[in-house]
C-alpha positions as CSV (number, residue, x, y, z in Angstrom):
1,X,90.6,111.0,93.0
2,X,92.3,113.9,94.6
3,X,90.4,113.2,97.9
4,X,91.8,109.6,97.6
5,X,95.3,110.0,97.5
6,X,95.4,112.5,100.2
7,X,93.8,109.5,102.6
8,X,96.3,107.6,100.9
9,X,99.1,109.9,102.2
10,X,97.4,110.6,105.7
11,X,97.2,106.3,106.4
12,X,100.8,106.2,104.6
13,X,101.8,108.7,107.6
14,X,100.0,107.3,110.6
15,X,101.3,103.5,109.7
16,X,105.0,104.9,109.4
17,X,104.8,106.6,112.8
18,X,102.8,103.9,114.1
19,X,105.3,101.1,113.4
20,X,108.8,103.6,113.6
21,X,111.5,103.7,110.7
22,X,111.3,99.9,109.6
23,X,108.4,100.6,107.7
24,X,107.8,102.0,104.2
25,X,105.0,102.9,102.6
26,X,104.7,103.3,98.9
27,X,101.8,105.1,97.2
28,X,102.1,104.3,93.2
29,X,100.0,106.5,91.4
30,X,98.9,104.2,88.2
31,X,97.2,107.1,86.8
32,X,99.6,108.9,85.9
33,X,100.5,108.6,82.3
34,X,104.3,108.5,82.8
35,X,104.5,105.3,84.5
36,X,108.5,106.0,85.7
37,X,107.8,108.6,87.9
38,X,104.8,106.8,89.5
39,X,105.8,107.3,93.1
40,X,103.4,109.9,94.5
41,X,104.4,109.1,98.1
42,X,107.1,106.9,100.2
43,X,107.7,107.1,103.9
44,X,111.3,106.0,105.2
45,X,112.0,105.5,101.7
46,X,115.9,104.5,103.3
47,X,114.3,101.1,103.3
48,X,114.4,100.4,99.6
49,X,116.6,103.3,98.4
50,X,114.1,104.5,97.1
51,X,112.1,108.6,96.5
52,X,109.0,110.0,95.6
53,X,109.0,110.4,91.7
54,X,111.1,106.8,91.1
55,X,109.9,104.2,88.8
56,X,107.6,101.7,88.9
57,X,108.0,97.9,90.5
58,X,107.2,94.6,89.5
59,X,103.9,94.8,91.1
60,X,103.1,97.7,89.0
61,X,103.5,96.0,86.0
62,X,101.3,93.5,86.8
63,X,98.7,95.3,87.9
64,X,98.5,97.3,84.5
65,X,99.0,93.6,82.4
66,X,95.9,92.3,84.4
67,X,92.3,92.2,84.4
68,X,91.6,94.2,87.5
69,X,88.6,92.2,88.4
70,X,91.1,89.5,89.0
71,X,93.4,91.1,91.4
72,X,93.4,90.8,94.9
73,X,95.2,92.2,97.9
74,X,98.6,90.2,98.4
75,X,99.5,90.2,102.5
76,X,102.3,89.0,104.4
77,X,105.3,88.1,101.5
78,X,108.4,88.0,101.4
79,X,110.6,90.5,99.4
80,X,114.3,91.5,99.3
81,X,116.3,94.4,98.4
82,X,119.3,94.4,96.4
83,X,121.5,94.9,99.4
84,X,119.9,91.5,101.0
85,X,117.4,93.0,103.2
86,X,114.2,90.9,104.2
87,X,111.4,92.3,104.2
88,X,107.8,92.0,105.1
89,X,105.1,93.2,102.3
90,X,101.6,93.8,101.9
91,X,100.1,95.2,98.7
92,X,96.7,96.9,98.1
93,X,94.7,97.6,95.2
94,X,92.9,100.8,95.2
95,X,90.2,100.8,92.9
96,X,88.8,103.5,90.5
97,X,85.5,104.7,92.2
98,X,83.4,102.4,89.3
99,X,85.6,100.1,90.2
100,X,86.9,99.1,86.4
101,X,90.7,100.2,87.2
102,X,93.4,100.2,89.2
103,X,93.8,103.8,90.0
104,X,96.9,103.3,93.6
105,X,98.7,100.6,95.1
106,X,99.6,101.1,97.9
107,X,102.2,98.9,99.8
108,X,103.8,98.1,103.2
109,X,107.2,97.1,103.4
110,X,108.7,96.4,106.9
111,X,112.7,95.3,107.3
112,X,112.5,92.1,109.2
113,X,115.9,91.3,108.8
114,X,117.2,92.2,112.2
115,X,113.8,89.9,113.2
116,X,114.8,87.2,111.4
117,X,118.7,87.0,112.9
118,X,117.2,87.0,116.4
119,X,114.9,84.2,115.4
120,X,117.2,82.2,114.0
121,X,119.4,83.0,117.4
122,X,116.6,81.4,119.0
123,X,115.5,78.6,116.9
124,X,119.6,77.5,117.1
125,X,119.1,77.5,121.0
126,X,115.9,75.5,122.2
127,X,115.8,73.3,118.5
128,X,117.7,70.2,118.8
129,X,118.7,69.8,115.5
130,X,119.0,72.1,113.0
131,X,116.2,73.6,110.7
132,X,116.5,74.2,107.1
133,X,115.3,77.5,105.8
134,X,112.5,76.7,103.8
135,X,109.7,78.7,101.9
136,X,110.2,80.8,98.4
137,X,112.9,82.9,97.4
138,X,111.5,86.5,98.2
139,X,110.8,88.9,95.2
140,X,113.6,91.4,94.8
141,X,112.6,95.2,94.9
142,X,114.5,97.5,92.5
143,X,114.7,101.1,92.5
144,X,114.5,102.1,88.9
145,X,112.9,100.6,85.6
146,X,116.2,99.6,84.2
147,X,116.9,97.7,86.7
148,X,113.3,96.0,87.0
149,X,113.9,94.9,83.1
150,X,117.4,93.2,84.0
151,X,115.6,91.6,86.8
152,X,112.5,90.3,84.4
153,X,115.6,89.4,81.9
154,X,117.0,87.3,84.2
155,X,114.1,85.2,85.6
156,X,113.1,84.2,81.5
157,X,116.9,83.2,81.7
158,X,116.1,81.2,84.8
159,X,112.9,79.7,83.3
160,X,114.0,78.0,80.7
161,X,117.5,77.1,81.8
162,X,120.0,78.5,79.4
163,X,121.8,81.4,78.4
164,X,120.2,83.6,75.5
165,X,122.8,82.8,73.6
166,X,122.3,79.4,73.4
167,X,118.4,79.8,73.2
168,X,117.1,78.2,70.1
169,X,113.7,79.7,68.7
170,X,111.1,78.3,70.7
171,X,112.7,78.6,73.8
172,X,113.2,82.5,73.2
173,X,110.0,82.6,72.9
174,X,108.7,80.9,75.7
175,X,111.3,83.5,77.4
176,X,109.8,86.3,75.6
177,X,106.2,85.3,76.4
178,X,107.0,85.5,79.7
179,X,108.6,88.8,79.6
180,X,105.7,90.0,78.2
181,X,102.8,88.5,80.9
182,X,105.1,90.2,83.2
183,X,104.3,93.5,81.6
184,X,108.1,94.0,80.5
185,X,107.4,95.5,76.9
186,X,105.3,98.6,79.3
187,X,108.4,99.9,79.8
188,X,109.4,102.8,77.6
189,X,112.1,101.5,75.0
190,X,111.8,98.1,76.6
191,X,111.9,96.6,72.8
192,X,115.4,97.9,71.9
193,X,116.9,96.2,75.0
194,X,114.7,93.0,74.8
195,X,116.0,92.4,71.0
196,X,119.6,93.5,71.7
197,X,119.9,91.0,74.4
198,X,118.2,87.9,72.6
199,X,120.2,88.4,69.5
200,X,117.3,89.4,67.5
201,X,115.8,92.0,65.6
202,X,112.9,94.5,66.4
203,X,110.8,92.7,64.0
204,X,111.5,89.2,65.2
205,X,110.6,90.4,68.2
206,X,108.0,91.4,67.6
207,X,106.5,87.8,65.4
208,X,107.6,86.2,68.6
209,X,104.7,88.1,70.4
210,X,102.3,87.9,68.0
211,X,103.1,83.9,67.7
212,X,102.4,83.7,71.7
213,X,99.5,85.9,71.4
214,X,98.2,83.2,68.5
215,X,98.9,80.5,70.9
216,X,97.3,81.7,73.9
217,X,93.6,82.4,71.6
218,X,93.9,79.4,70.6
219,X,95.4,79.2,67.2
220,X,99.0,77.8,65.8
């Protein structure tokens, strides 16, 4: 494992000289058994904001929440910062040596904005008329686990279309069932925050997971 991450670190090094200070790449170390320091190694971590030792992403969570049999290397996506910048991501699974587990990811993230200004410079010249930006809203990085649980608090908002205040039971949890295929309730003390901001308690909280979990083996 040890051997591993060091060829992690020496491609992590040669890709970020390679391709110049545009280009991050994260090495998350999903071994380790605190999951918010999971950043073992980042080049031109300016990108994101973000240092070796900082918290988990999205991704991450994922990865743990999943069958790793089913995962497969995501290339060429669109993600964002919280500052607005666009950039271009790869992610890839590093298996355990039996293969079982998820033991690294390790991801690319290259800063395309400046990219994307020039091309729109240059689709506004030679089109003649003017092209809607289409495509999917690119997935917004976060620096730190509290901010990855507002972020996953905020899309179950956006699924089903109303504020948590106004939520009646089923559709908190549908909004709960969500959080919790996105790995939310991984995060340490995730619970608390979870119940506070759905006007629950603990406990309900809790029946709400176990009443998705009924549904999805196929009981009521």
């Amino acid at each position: 494992m040890a051997y591993t991450l060091d060829l992690l670190k020496q491609i992590a090094d040669g890709l970020a000289r390679q391709f110049g200070i545009d280009c991050e790449i994260v090495i998350h170390d999903l071994t380790k058994p605190e999951l918010e320091h999971c950043i073992v190694h980042i080049n031109n971590g300016h990108v994101t904001n973000r240092q070796e030792g900082g918290g988990p992403s999205k991704v991450v969570l994922q990865t743990i929440h999943k069958d790793a049999a089913q995962l497969k290397d995501r290339l060429g996506y669109l993600t964002r910062t919280p500052e607005g910048k666009i950039l271009k991501s790869s992610t890839f699974y590093i298996r355990s040596q039996d293969g079982t587990a998820i033991d690294y990811l390790f991801s690319i993230n290259y800063d395309i904005s400046g990219l994307m200004t020039i091309d729109r410079s240059i689709k506004a010249f030679i089109d003649t008329e003017p092209q809607p930006l289409t495509g999917q809203k690119p997935e917004q990085i976060v620096n730190n686990v509290n901010d990855l649980l507002d972020n996953l608090l905020e899309q179950s908002v956006a699924l089903v279309g109303k504020p948590a205040a106004l939520m009646n039971k089923d559709e908190k949890v549908t909004a709960i069932r969500f959080l919790n295929d996105a790995g939310a309730f991984l995060i340490t003390k995730s619970g608390d925050k979870i119940s506070r901001y759905f006007g629950i308690s603990k406990f309900t909280l809790y029946n709400y997971i176990d009443v998705n979990s009924r549904k999805a083996d196929g009981g009521t």
